[in-house]
N, C-alpha and C positions, 0 to 999 in steps of 0.2 A: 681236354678242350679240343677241339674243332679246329685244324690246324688252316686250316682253309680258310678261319674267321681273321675279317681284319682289327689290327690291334691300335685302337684309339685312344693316346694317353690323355693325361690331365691338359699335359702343355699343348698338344695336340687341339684341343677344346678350346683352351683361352685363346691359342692362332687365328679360330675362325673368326669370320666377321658377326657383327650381333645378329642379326635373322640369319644365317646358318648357324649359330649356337644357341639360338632361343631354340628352333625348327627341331634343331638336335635334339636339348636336351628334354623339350617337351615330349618328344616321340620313346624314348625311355621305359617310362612306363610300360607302353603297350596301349590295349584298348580302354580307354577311360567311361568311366557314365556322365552323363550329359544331363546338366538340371539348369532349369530355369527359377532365378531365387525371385519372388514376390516379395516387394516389402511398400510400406507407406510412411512418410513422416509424421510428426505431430499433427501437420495441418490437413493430412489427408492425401498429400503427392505420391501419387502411386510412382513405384520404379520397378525394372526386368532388370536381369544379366542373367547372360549365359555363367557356367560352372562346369569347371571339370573335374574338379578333384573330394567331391562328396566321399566320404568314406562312412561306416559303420564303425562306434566305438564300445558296440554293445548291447544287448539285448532286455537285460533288467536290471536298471530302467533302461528302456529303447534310446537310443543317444545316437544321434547322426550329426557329423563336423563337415566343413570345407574350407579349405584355406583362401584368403584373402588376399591379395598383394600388396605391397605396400603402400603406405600412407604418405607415399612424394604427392600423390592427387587428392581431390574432393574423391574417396569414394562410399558415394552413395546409398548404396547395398549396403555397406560396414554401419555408415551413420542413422541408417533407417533400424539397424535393427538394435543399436546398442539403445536409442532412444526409445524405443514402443517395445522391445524384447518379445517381437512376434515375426513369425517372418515363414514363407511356404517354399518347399521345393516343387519343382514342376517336371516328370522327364521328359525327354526331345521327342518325341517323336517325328514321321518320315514326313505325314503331310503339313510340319512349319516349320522344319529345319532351316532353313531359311530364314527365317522368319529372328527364328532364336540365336543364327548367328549373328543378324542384324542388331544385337543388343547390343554386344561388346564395343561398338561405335561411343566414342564418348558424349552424349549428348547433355546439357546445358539439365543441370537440377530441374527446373521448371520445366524440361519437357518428360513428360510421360513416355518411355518405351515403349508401353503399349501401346498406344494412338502412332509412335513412330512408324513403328515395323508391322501392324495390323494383327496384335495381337488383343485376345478378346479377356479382360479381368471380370474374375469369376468369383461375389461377392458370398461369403454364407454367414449366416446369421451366430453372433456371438466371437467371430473371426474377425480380428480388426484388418490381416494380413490379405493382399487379392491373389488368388491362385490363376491358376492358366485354362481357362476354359478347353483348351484344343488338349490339351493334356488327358492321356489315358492314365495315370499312376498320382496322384498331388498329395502333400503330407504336408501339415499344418506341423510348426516348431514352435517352442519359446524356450529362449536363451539361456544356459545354462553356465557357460564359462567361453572368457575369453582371454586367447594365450596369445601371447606376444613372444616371436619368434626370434630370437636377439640375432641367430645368423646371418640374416638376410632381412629382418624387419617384415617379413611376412605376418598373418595376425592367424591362429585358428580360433575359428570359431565352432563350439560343442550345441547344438539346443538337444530338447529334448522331446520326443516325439507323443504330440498330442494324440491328433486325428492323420487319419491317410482316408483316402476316395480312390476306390477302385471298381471297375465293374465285377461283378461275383463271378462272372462267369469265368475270367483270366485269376481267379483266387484258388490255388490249388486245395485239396483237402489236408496237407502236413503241412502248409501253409507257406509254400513257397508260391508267389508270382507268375504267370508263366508271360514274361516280357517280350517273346516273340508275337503273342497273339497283341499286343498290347501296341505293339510298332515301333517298340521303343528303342534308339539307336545310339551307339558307340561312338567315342570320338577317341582320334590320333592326332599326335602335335596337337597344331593352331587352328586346324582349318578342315580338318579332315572327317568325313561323317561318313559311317558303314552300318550296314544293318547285320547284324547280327547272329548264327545259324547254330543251333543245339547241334553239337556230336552226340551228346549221352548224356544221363544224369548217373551217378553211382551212387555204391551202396555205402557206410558209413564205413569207415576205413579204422581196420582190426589189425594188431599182426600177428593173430591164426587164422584168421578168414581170408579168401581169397576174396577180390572184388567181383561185385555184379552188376548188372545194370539195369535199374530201376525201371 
């Protein structure tokens, strides 16, 4: 270890105040993906929120989760999607970032995040869920499992991936994304938004093959 590094205990953590200990432990991670979740209720109220913590829980079937915060509030997002079991991911990109932080504002059920922050709901036929027009990357879910996190009442939510919209042209041939072209941006802690920069891609990782760089 890095003797140079400074050494941050448990008790050290619980000392800080709450926004230095949320700021903290949210920066943790590192660079996170940034989605915008689409959902609507029974009557058709559309709703946004940012996300940060989308993860991949597998390939077949395709299964994509995000955790949820707890249930001390109305949240929205959670109750849109347990009721319709449809719901879209959206990624950030550079020109609404803005836009999509303006979600996380807690606005009153009956308003639409869209119409708040100016963003544009992107309707498609058979899709009860609204995706994000300004979005380069959007992927249609329907719900698959929902886990109730007893240490902290967190909630994960699993769907499973219907449809994605991408342009072809940012669709690689071994079928990986290329999300720089796409402008799709990273987020740190709370608050923080960075664009993203490829060092390399490698080769699949053997241990009698040396690495290469695709």
């Amino acid at each position: 270890m890095n003797s140079e590094l400074k050494h941050i205990c448990r008790k050290s953590i619980e000392a800080m105040d709450k926004i230095q200990r949320v700021n903290f432990v949210n920066s943790l991670p590192g660079y996170k993906s940034l989605n915008l979740v689409g959902t609507t209720n029974g009557t058709g109220q559309t709703n946004l929120s940012i996300v940060s913590t989308v993860t991949h829980f597998g390939s077949a079937p395709p299964l994509l989760g995000y955790v949820s915060r707890p249930e001390s509030v109305d949240r929205h997002t959670l109750s849109n999607i347990l009721e319709t079991g449809s719901y879209t991911f959206n990624q950030v990109g550079e020109s609404f970032f803005k836009q999509a932080h303006q979600t996380s504002a807690r606005y009153p059920r009956e308003i639409s995040e869209f119409e708040a922050v100016g963003l544009t709901p992107k309707w498609i036929e058979g899709i009860t869920a609204p995706f994000v027009a300004e979005s380069s990357v959007t992927t249609h879910l329907k719900l698959i499992e929902k886990i109730d996190i007893k240490a902290n009442g967190t909630v994960l939510v699993i769907g499973e991936v219907i449809d994605v919209f991408a342009s072809e042209n940012n669709l690689k041939p071994d079928g990986n994304i290329d999300l720089e072209a796409t402008g799709t941006l990273a987020g740190s802690g709370l608050d923080q938004y960075s664009k993203p920069e490829k060092l390399a891609r490698l080769s699949y990782a053997k241990p009698d093959r040396p690495l290469s760089e695709l």
